[in-house]
C-alpha positions as CSV (number, residue, x, y, z in Angstrom):
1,X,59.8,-28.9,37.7
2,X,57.4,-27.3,35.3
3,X,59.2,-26.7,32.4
4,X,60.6,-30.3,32.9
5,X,57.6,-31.8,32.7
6,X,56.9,-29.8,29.4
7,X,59.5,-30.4,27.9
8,X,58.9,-34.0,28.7
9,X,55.4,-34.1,27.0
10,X,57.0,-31.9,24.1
11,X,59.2,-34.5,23.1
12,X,56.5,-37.6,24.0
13,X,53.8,-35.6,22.0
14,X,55.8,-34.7,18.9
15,X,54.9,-38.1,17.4
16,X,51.4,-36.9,17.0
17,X,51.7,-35.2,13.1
18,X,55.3,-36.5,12.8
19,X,53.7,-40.0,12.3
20,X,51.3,-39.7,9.7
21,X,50.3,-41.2,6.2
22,X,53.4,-39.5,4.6
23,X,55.9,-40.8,6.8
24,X,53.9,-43.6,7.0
25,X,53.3,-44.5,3.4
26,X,56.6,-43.8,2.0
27,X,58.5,-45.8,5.2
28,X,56.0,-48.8,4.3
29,X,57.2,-48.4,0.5
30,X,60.5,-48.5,1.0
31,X,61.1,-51.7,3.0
32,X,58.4,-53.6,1.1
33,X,60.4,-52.7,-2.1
34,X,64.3,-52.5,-0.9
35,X,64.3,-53.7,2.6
36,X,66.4,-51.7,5.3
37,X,68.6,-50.0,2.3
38,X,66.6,-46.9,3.0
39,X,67.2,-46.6,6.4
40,X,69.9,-43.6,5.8
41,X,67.2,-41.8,4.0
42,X,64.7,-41.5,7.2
43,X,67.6,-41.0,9.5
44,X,69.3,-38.0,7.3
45,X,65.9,-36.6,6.7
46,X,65.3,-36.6,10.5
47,X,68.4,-34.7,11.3
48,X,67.9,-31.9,8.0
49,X,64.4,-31.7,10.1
50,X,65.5,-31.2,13.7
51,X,68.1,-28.7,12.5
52,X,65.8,-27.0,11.0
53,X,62.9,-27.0,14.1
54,X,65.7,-26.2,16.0
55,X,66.4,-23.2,14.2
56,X,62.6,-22.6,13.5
57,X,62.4,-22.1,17.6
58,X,65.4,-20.1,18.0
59,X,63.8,-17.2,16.1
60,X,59.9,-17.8,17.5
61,X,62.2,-17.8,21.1
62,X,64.0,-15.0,20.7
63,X,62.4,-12.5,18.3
64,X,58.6,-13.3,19.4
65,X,57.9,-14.3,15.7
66,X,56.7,-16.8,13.9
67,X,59.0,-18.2,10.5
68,X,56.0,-17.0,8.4
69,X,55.6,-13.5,10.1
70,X,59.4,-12.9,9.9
71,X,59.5,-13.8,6.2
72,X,57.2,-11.2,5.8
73,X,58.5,-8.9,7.8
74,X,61.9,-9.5,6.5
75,X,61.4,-10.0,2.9
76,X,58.0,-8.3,2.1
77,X,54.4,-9.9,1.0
78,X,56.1,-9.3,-3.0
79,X,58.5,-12.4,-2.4
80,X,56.3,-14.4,0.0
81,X,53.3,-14.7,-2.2
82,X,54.4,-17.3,-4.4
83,X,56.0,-19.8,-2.1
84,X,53.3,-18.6,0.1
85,X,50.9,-19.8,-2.0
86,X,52.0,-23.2,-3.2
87,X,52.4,-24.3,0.7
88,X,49.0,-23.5,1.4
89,X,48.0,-25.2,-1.7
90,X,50.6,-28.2,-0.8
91,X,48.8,-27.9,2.8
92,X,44.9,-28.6,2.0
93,X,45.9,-31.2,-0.4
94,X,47.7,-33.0,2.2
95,X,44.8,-32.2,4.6
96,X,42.9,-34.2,2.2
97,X,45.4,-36.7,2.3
98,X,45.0,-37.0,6.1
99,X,41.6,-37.3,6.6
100,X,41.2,-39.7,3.7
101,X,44.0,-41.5,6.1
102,X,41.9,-41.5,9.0
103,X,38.7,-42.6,7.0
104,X,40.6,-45.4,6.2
105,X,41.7,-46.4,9.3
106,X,37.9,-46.8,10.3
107,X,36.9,-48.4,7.3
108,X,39.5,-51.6,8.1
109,X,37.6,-51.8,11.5
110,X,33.8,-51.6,10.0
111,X,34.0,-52.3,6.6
112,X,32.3,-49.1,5.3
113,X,33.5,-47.1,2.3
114,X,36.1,-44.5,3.4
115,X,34.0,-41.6,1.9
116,X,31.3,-41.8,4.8
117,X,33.8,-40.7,7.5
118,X,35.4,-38.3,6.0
119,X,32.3,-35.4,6.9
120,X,32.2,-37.1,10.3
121,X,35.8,-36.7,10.9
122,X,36.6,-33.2,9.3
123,X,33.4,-31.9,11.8
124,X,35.4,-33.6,14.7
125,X,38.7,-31.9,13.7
126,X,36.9,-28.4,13.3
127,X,35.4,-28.8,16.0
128,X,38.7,-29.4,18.5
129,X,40.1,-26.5,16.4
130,X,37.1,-24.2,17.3
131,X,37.1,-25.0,21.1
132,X,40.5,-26.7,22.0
133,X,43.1,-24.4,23.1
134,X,47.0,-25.1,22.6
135,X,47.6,-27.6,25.0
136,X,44.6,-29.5,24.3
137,X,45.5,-30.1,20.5
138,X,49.3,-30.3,21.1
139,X,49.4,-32.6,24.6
140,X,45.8,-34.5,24.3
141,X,46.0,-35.7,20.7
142,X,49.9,-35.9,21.2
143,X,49.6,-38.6,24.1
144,X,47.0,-40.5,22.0
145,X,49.8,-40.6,19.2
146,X,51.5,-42.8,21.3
147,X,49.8,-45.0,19.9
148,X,52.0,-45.6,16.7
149,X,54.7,-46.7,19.1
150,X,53.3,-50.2,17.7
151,X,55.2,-50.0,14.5
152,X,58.4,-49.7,16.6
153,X,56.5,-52.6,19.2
154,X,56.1,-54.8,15.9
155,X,59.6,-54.2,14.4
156,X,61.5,-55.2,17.5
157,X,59.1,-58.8,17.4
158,X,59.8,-59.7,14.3
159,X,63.3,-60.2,15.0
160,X,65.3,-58.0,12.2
161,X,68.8,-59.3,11.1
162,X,71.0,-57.2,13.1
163,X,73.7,-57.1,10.6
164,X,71.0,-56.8,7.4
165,X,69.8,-53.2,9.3
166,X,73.3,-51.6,10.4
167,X,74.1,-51.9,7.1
168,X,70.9,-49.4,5.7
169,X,72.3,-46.8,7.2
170,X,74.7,-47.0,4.7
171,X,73.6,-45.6,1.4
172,X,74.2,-48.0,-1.5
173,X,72.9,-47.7,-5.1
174,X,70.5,-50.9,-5.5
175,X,71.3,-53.7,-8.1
176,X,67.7,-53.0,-9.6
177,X,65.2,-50.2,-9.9
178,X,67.8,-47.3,-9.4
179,X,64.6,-44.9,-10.6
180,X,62.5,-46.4,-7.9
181,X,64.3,-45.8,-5.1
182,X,65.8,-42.7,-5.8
183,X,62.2,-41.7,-5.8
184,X,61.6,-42.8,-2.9
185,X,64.8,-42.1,-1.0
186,X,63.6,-38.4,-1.9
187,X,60.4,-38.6,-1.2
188,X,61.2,-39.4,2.2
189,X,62.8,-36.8,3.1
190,X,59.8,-34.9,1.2
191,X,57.3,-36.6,3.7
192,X,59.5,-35.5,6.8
193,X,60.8,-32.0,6.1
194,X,57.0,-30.6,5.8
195,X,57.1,-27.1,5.9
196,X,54.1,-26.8,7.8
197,X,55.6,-28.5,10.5
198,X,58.4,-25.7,10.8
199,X,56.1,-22.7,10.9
200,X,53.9,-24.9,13.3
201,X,56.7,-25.5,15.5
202,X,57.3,-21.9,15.7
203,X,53.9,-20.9,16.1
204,X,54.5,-23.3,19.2
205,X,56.8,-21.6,20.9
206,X,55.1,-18.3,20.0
207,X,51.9,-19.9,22.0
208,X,54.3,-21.5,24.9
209,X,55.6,-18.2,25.8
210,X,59.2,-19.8,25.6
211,X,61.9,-16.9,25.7
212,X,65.9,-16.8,25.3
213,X,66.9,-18.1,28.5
214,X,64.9,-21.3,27.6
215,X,66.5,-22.3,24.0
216,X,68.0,-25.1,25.8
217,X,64.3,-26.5,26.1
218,X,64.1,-25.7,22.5
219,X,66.9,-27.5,21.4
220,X,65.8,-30.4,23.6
221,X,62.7,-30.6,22.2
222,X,63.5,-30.2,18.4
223,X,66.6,-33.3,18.4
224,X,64.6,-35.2,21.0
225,X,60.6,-34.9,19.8
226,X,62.0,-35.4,16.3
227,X,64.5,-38.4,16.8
228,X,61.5,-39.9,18.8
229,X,59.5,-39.8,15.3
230,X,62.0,-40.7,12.9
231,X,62.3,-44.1,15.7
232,X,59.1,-44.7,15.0
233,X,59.0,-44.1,11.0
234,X,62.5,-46.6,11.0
235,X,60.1,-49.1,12.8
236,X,57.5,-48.7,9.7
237,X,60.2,-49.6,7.6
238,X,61.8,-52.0,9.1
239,X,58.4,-53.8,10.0
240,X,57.7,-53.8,6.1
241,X,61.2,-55.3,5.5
242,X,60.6,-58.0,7.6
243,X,57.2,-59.2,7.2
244,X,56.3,-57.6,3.5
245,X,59.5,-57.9,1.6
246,X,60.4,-61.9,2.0
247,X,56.2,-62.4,0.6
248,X,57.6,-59.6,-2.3
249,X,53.8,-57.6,-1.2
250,X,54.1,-54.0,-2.2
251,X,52.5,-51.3,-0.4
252,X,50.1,-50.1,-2.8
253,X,47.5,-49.3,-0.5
254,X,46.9,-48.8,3.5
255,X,44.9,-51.9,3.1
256,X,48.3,-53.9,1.9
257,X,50.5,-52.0,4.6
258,X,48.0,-53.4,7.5
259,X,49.3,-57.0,7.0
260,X,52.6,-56.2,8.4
261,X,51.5,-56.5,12.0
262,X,50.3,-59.5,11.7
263,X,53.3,-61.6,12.2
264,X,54.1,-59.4,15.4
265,X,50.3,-58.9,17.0
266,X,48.3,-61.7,15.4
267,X,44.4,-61.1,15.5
268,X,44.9,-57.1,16.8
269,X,47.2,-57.0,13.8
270,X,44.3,-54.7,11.7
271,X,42.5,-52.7,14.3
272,X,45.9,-52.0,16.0
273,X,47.5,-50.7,12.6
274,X,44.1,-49.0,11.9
275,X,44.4,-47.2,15.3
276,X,47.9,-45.7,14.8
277,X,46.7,-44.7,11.4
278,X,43.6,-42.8,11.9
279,X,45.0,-41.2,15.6
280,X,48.3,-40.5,13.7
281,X,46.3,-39.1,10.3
282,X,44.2,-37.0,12.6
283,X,46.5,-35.4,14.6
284,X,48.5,-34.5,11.4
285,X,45.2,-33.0,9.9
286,X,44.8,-30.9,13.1
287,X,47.9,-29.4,13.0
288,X,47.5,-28.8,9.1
289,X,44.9,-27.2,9.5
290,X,45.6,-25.0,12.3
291,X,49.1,-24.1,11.1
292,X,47.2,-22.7,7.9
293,X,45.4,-20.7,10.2
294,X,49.1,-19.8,11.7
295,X,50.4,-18.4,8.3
296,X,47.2,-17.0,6.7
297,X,46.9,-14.6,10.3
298,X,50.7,-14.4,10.3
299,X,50.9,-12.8,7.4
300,X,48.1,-10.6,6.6
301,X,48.6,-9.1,10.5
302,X,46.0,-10.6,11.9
303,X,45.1,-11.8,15.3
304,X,46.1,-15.7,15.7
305,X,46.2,-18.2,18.1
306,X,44.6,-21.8,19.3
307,X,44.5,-19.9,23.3
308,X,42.7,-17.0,21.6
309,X,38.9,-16.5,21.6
310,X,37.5,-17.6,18.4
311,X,35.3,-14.2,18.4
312,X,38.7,-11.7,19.0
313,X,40.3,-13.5,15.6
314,X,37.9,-13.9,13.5
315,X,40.3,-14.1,10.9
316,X,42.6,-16.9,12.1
317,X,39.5,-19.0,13.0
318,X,38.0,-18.4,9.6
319,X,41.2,-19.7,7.9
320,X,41.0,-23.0,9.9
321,X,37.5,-23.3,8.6
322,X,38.3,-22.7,5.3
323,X,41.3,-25.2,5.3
324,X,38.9,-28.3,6.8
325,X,36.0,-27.2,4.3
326,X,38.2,-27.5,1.3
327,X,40.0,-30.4,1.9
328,X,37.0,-32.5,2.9
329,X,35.5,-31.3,0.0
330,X,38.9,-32.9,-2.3
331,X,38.9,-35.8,0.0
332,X,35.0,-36.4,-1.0
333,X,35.9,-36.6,-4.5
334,X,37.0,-40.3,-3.7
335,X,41.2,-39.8,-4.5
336,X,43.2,-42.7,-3.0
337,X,44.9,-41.0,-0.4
338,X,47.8,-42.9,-0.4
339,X,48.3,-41.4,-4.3
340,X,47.3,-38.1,-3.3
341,X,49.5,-38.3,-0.1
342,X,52.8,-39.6,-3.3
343,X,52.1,-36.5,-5.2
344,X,52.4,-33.9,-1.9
345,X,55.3,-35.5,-0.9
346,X,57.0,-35.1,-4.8
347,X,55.3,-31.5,-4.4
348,X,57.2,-30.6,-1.0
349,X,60.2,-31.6,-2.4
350,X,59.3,-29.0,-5.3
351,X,59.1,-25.9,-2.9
352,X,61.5,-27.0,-0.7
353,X,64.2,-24.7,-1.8
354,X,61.7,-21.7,-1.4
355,X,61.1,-22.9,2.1
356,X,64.8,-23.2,3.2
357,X,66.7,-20.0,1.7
358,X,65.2,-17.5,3.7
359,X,66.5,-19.4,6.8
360,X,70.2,-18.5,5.9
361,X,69.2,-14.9,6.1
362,X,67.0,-15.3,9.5
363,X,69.4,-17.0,11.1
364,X,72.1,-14.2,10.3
365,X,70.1,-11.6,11.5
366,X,70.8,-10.3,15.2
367,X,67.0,-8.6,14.6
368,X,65.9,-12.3,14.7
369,X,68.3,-14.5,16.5
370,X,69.8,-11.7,18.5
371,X,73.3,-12.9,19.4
372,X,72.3,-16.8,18.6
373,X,73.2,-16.2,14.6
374,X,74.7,-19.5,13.1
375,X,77.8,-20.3,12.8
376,X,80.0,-21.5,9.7
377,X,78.6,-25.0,10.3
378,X,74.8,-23.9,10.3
379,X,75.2,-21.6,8.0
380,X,77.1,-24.6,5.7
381,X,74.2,-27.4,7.0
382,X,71.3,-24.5,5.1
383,X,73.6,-23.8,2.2
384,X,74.2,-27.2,1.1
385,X,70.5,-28.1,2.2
386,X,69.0,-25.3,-0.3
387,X,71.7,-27.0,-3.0
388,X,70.6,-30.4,-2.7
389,X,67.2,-29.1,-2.2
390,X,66.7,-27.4,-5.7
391,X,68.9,-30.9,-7.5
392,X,66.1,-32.9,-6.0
393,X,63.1,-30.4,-6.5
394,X,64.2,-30.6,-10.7
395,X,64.2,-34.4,-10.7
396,X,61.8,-35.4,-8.3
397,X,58.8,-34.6,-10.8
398,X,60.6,-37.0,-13.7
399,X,61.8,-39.4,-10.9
400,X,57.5,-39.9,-10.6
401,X,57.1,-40.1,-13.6
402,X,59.1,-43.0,-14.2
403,X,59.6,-44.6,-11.0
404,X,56.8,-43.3,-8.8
């Protein structure tokens, strides 16, 4: 009964940092700007995620270690620097990006300038990392993530056209814009295949104690927790289809994307939207944050994790610190962190290829995966990923450019 009720509040709570302002954001783009002809992007960038959670697990499960730690183990500090370093780069920038998200979400309920929360907020977040153990951050700020079930609330009372949104699963090259939303059909899957949400996943199951005989709970929870958040990032887009697109209103800011409730929840359309924004933002930033933490200790051999005293690894908690100081200190320098949030999404996409290749060794290796290696159709779904990856990590940049 107790693993069913984890795995229950696995799956509930992984909307909590799946929902956040790059899912958000780009979701809110893309059906202001094309309607539901996007919709294939968020549900193919859902499954290229769950396979690779899935996968993520399956070593943490069986081999006891992390995706960072095995990199380095397998491959050796020489090639893990560089990739290493752009994600943790990638990662306090999009911390930024998160707490400027949040900040935002209070300033649509009081009217103050967002640059007044963001101290407040990133001394909240370091203080749940310092004292919260795993449970606390994953299951309490995962249940209060439920929150952003709204956008899927407000896309099923607006009444889509049932015919209009079966066919965006469909992908069909638009009449206008072609730069446009090829940017943004690739910048979606930028905003959901994170890699810090891989090495936190398996950091996860590192911290759950979840072995072999269990990767049925792992499997459950990667297609499950993840097709519950690409739900709720299809009911963003299909929300801004309905209500933004018909009024042609862009999403150029979290201000803009706040009017879509209003159709479906009238005067607690703002402080609604604000509320899955800032819970959703600050959850992310959390888990940013601690992941950082995750890789930094993972890799250098130090002693890591959230059900850890703070005192026994110094290290690991140190790195948390350093990750909230930093970004607050970007964040303060008043970027628009829907921009900022554009340009990590255009940037994941970038390292994405670095992030995926070492999987098709990993999962080939009975020192990992034990007898659970992949098969010719995993080891076909990461070969043609790590293609497609490095097509779209050379274009996305110009894609940008000129359409972003």
């Amino acid at each position: 009964m107790g693993v069913l009720l984890d795995l229950a509040l696995g799956v509930v709570t992984s909307v909590a940092g799946f929902v956040e302002v790059g899912s958000i954001s780009t979701a809110a783009q893309a059906g202001s700007e094309f309607r539901f002809a996007l919709l294939w992007a968020v549900a193919l960038a859902g499954v290229i995620l769950a396979l690779l959670a899935e996968m993520s697990g399956r070593v943490a499960a069986v081999s006891h270690r992390t995706i960072a730690g095995a990199v380095r183990e397998r491959f050796g500090i020489h090639f893990q620097i560089l990739p290493l370093t752009a994600e943790l780069l990638l990662d306090v920038l999009l911390l930024s990006a998160e707490l400027g998200g949040a900040a935002i979400a209070i300033k649509l309920i009081t009217g103050v300038g967002f640059q007044w929360w963001i101290l407040p907020l990133a001394l909240v977040a370091w203080t749940v990392l310092r004292t919260g153990s795993f449970k606390l951050i994953e299951d309490g700020i995962g249940l209060l993530g439920l929150v952003t079930l709204s956008f899927v609330a407000s896309a099923w009372r607006v009444h889509p056209d049932a015919a209009q949104l079966t066919s965006g699963f469909i992908p069909t090259i638009p009449d206008h814009n072609v730069v446009r939303y090829s940017f943004l059909a690739i910048s979606i899957v930028g905003a959901t295949v994170s890699p810090y949400l891989l090495n936190f996943y398996a950091s996860g199951t590192v911290e759950e104690k979840l072995t072999e005989n269990k990767l049925w709970v792992n499997r459950t929870t990667a297609f499950l927790g993840i097709g519950f958040g690409i739900v709720v990032s299809m009911g963003v887009l299909v929300t801004a289809a309905v209500v933004l697109a018909p009024r042609q209103i862009q999403v150029n800011s979290y201000e803009q994307a706040a009017l879509m409730f209003v159709p479906a929840f009238g005067r607690w359309a703002v402080g609604l939207f604000a509320a899955a924004l800032g819970i959703g933002c600050f959850g992310a930033a959390v888990e940013i944050a601690l992941n950082g933490g995750y890789v930094i200790a993972q890799v250098l051999g130090w002693r890591w994790g959230a059900d850890k005293s703070r005192s026994s690894a110094r290290g690991f908690s140190a790195a948390m610190t350093a990750m909230v100081v930093i970004a607050s200190a970007i964040a303060l320098l008043g970027f628009d962190p829907l921009q900022v949030t554009m340009i990590c999404v255009a940037l994941t996409v970038v390292i994405m290829p670095a992030v995926v290749l070492p999987f098709l060794v990993l999962m080939n290796d009975p020192a990992y995966v034990g007898r659970h290696t992949s098969g010719i159709l995993g080891n076909g779904f990461l070969a043609v990923v790590t293609v497609a990856g490095a097509v779209m990590a050379l274009i996305i940049i110009p894609l940008e450019i000129f359409g972003g």
